[in-house]
C-alpha positions as CSV (number, residue, x, y, z in Angstrom):
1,X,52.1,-12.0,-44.8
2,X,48.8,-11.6,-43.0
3,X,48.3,-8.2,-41.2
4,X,46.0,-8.4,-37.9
5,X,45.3,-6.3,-35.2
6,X,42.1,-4.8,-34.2
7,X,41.5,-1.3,-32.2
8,X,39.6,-1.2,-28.6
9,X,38.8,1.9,-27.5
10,X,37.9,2.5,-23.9
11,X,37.3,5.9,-22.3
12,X,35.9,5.3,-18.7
13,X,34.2,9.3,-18.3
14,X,33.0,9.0,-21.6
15,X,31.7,4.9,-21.2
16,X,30.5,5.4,-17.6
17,X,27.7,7.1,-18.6
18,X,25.9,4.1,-20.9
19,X,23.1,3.1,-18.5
20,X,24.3,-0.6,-19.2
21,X,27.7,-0.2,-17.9
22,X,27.8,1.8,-14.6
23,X,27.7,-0.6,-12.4
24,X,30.8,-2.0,-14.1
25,X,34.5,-1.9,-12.6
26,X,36.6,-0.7,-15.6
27,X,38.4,-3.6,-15.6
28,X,35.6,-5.5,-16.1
29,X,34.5,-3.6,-19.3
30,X,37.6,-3.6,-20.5
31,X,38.6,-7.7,-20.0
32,X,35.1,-8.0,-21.6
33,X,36.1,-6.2,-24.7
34,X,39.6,-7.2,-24.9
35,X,38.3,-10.8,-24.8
36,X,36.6,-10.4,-28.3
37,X,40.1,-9.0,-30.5
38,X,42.2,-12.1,-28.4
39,X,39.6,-14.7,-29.8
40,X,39.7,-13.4,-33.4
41,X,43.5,-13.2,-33.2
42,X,43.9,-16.3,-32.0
43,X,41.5,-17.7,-34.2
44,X,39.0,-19.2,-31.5
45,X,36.3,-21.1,-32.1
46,X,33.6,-20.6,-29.5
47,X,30.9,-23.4,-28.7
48,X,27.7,-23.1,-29.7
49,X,25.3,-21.5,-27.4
50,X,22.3,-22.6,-25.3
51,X,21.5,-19.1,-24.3
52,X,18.6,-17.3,-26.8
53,X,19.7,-14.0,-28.6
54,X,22.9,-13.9,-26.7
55,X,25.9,-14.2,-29.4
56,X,28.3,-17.1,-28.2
57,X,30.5,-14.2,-28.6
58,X,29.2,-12.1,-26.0
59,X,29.0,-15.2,-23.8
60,X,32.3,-15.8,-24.1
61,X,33.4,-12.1,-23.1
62,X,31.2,-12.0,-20.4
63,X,32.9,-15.7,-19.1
64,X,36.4,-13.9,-19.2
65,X,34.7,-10.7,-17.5
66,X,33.5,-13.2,-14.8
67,X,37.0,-13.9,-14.0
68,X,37.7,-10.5,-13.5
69,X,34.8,-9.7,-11.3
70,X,35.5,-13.0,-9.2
71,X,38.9,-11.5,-8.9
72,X,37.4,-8.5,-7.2
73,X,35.5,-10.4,-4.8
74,X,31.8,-9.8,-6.9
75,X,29.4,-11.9,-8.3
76,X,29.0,-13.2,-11.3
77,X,27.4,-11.9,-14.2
78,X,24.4,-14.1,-15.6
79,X,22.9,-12.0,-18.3
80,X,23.8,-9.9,-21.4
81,X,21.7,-7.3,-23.3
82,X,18.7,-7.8,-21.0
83,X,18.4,-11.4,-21.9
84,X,19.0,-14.3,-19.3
85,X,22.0,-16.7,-20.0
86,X,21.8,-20.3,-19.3
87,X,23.7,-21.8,-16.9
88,X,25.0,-24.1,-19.2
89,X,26.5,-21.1,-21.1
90,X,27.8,-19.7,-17.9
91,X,31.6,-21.3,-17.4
92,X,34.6,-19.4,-17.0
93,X,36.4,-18.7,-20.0
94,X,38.0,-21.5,-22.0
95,X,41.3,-19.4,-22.6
């Protein structure tokens, strides 16, 4: 039999302090990063995307992080690493 599992390790003192994720709840961080274990485990295959040197991946993650940021009354995310992602890319997550 197949063993999974992955390990996600989130330390919000130690995390806060990446430039690129202050401004994060730590929910959102960590729905964002649980998102990408869930879709290997369940063995999801992600569209292809229209956004330029953004991994469908990450797209994906940020998607399910959306939900969680609409859940706290903010706005949506619209770009990963610097880099713009199309609107076309930018649904909420399939799962």
């Amino acid at each position: 039999k197949e063993v999974g599992g992955s390990w996600t390790q989130f330390s919000p003192d130690e995390d806060r302090k990446a430039p690129n994720l202050k401004y994060f709840s730590d929910e959102e961080i960590l729905g964002h990063e649980l998102k990408h274990p869930w879709n290997k485990e369940n063995k999801v295959e992600l569209p292809k995307s229209n956004t330029k040197d953004v991994p469908a991946g990450e797209i994906d993650a940020t998607n399910f992080q959306n939900v969680v940021k609409e859940s706290q009354g903010k706005t949506a995310r619209t770009t990963y690493g610097g880099h713009k992602i199309d609107k076309k890319d930018l649904t909420k997550s399939k799962d």
